[in-house]
TORKOL-4160 file (C-alpha; in steps of 0.2 Angstrom, whole numbers, padded with zeros to 4 digits, m for minus):
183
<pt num="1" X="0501" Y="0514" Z="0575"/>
<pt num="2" X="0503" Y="0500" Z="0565"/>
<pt num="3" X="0508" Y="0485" Z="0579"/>
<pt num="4" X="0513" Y="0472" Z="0568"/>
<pt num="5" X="0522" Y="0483" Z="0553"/>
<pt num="6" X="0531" Y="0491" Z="0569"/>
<pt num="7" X="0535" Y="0475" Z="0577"/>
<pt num="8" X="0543" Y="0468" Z="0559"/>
<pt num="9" X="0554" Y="0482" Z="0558"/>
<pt num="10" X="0560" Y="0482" Z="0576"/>
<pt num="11" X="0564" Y="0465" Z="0574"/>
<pt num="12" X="0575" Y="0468" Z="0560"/>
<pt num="13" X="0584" Y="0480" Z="0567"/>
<pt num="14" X="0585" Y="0471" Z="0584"/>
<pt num="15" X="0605" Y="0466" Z="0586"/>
<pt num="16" X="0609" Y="0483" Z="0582"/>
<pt num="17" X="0595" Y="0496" Z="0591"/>
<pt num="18" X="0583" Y="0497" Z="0604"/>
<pt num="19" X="0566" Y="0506" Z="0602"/>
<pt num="20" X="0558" Y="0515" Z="0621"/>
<pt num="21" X="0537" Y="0519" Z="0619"/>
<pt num="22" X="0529" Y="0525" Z="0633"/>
<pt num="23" X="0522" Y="0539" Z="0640"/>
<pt num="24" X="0531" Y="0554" Z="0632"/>
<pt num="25" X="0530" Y="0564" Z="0648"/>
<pt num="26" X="0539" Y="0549" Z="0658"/>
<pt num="27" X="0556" Y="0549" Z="0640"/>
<pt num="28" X="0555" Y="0569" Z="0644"/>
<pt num="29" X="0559" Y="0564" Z="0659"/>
<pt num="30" X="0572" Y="0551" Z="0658"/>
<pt num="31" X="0580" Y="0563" Z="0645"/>
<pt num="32" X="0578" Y="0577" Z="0654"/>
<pt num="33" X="0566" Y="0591" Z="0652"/>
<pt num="34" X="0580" Y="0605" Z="0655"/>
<pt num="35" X="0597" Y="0608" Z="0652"/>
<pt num="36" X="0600" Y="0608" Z="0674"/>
<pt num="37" X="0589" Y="0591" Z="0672"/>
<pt num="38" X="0599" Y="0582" Z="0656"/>
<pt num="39" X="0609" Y="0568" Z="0659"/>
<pt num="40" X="0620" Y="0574" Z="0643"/>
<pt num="41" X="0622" Y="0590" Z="0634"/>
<pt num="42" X="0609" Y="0596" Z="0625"/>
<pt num="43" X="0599" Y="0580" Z="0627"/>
<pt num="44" X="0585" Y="0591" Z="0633"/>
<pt num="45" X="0581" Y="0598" Z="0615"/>
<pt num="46" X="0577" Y="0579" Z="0612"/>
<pt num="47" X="0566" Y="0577" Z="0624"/>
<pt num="48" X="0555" Y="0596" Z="0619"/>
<pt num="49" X="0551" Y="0585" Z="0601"/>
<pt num="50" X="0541" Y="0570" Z="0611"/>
<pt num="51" X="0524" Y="0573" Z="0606"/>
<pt num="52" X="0508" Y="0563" Z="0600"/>
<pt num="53" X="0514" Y="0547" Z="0593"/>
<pt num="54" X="0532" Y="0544" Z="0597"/>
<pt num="55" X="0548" Y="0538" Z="0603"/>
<pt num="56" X="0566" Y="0536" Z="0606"/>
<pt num="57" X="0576" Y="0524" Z="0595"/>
<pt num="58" X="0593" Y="0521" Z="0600"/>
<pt num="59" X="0608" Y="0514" Z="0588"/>
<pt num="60" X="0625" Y="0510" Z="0585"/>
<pt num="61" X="0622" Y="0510" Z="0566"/>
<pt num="62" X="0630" Y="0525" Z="0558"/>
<pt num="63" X="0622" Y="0541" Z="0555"/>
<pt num="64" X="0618" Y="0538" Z="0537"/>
<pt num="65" X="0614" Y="0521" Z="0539"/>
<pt num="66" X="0600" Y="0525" Z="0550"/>
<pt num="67" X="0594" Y="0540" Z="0538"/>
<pt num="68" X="0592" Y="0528" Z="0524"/>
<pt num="69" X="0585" Y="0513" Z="0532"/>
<pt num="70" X="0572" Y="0525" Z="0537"/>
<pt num="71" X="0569" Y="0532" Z="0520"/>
<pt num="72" X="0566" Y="0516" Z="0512"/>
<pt num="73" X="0554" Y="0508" Z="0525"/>
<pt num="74" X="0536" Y="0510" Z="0519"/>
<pt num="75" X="0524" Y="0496" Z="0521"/>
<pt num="76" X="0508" Y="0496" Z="0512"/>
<pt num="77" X="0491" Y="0491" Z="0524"/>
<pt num="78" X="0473" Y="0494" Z="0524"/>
<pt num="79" X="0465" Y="0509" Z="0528"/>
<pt num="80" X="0457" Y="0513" Z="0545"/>
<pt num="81" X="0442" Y="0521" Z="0549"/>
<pt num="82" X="0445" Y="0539" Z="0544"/>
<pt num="83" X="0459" Y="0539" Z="0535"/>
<pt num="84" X="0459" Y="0547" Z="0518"/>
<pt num="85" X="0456" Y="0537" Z="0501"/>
<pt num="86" X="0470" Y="0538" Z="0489"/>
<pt num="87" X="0458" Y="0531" Z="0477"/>
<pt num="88" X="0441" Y="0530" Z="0472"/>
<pt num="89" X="0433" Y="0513" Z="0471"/>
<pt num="90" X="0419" Y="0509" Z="0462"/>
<pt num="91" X="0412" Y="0492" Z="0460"/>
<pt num="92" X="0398" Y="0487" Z="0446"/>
<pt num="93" X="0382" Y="0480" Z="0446"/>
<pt num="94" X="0383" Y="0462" Z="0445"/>
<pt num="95" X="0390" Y="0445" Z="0452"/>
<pt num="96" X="0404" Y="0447" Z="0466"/>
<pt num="97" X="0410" Y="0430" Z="0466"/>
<pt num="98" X="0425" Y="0431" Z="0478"/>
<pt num="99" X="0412" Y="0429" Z="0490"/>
<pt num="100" X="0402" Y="0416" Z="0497"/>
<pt num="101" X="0385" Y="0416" Z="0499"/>
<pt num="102" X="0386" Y="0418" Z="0518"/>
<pt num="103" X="0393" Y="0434" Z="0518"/>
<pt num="104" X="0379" Y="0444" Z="0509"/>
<pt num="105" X="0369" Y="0448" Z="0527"/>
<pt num="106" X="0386" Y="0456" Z="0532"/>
<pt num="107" X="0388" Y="0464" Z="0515"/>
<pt num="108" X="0372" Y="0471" Z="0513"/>
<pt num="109" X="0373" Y="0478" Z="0532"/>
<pt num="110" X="0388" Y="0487" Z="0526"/>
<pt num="111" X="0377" Y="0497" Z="0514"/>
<pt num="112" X="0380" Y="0486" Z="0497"/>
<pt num="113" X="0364" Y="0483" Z="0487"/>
<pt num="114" X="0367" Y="0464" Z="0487"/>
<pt num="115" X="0355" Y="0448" Z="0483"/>
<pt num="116" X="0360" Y="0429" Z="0482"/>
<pt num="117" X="0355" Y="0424" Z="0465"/>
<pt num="118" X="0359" Y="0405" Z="0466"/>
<pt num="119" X="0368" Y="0404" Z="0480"/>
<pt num="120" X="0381" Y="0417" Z="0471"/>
<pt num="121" X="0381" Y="0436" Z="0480"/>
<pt num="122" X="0377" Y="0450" Z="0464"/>
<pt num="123" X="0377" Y="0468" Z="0467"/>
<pt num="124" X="0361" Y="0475" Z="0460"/>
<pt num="125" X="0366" Y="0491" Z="0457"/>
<pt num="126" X="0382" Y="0500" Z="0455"/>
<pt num="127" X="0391" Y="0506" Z="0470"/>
<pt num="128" X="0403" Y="0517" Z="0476"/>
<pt num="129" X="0413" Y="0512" Z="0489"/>
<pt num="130" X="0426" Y="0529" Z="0493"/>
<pt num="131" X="0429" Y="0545" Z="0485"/>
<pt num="132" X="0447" Y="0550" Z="0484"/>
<pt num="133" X="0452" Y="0563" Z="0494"/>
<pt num="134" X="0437" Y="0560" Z="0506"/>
<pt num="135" X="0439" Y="0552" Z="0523"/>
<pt num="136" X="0434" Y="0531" Z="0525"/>
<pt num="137" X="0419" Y="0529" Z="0534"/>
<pt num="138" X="0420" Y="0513" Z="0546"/>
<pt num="139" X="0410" Y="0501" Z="0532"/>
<pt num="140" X="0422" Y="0508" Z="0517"/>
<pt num="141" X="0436" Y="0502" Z="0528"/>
<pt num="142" X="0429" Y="0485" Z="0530"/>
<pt num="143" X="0421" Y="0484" Z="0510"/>
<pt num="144" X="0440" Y="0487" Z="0506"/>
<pt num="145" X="0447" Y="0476" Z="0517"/>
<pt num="146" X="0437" Y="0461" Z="0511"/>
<pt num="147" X="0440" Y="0469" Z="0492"/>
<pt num="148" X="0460" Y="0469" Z="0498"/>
<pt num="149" X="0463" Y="0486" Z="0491"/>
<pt num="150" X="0478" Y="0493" Z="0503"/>
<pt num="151" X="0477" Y="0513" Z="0503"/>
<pt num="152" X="0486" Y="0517" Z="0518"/>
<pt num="153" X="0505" Y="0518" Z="0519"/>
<pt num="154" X="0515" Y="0515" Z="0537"/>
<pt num="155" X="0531" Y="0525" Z="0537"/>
<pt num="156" X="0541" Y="0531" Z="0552"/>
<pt num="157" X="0550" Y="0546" Z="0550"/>
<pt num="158" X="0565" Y="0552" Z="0561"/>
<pt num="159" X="0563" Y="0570" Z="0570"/>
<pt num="160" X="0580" Y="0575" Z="0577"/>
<pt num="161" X="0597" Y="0564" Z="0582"/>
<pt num="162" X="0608" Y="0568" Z="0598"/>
<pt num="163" X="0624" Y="0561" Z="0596"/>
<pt num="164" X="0638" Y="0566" Z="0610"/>
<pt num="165" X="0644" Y="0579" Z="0597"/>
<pt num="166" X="0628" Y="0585" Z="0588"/>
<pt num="167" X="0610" Y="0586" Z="0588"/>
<pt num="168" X="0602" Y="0588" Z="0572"/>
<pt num="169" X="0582" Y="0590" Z="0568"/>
<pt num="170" X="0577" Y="0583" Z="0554"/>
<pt num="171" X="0560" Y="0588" Z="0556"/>
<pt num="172" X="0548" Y="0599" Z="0566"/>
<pt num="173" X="0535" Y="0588" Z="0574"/>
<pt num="174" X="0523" Y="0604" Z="0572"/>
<pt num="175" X="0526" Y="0596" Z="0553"/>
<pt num="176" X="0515" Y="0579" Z="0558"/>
<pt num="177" X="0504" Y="0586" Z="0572"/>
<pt num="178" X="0496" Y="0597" Z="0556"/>
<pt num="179" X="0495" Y="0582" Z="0546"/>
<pt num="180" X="0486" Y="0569" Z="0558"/>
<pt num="181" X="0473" Y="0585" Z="0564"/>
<pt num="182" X="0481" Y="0591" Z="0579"/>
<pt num="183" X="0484" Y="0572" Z="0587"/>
């Protein structure tokens, strides 16, 4: 998870609602893994949606005030180590002068065919830093983080609600278990 994005978003919301992470196994508990264990009705079909990377946000906002505060949040970051290339970037032979000369041992370790030509860092031959579609290798991630191309998006997205009259799922978390490879 993205710490800070997450913390900047908690901290708007943070006269109004409470987030709870932790150890899903120890909220299951707390909830209530079954209906003879629930503290409330029905707060046990919460608690079977904790898995992989989630938790338990807790509000007085209104139903659709949540839903759409959750819509609009996306925040653009940099991608990590693995994570798919919504672009390709390809960078051409020639001067790269955002950066100083003391970064060429670091950019040429990174796999870009780099030279100092009068104290000024010059690719020597085209280069390639991702593919889109393919997955970022750990020295893409960096080369785009010093080029500050973002190509990741943070989003939270809400599961189910449990209310004292309803429970709802918006989505089944099978949905992003798929979509992060099972994690």
């Amino acid at each position: 998870m993205r710490n800070t994005k997450f913390k900047e978003f908690r901290d708007s919301l943070k006269s109004s609602s409470r987030f709870f992470l932790g150890s899903n196994k120890v909220l299951q508990l707390a909830l209530g893994r079954t209906t003879a264990e629930e503290v409330k009705d029905d707060l046990h079909k919460a608690s079977e949606m904790l898995h992989g990377e989630c938790g338990l946000f807790l509000t007085n906002l209104p139903k659709e005030e949540v839903e759409r505060i959750f819509e609009e949040f996306e925040e653009h970051d940099f991608g990590k180590t693995g994570s798919l290339a919504t672009e390709t970037v390809e960078l051409t032979e020639g001067p790269l002068e955002q950066f100083s000369h003391d970064m060429e041992p670091f950019l040429r370790k990174q796999g870009l065919p780099v030279r100092l030509n009068r104290g000024v860092v010059e690719l020597i031959a085209d280069y390639t830093v991702c593919q889109a579609g393919e997955h970022l290798s750990p020295e893409a991630a960096r080369i785009l983080r010093l080029l500050g191309i973002q190509m990741a998006t943070f989003r939270l997205h809400l599961i189910c609600r449990w209310s004292p009259n309803e429970f709802h799922v918006f989505r089944d978390t099978s949905e992003f278990l798929d979509a992060k490879g099972g994690s």
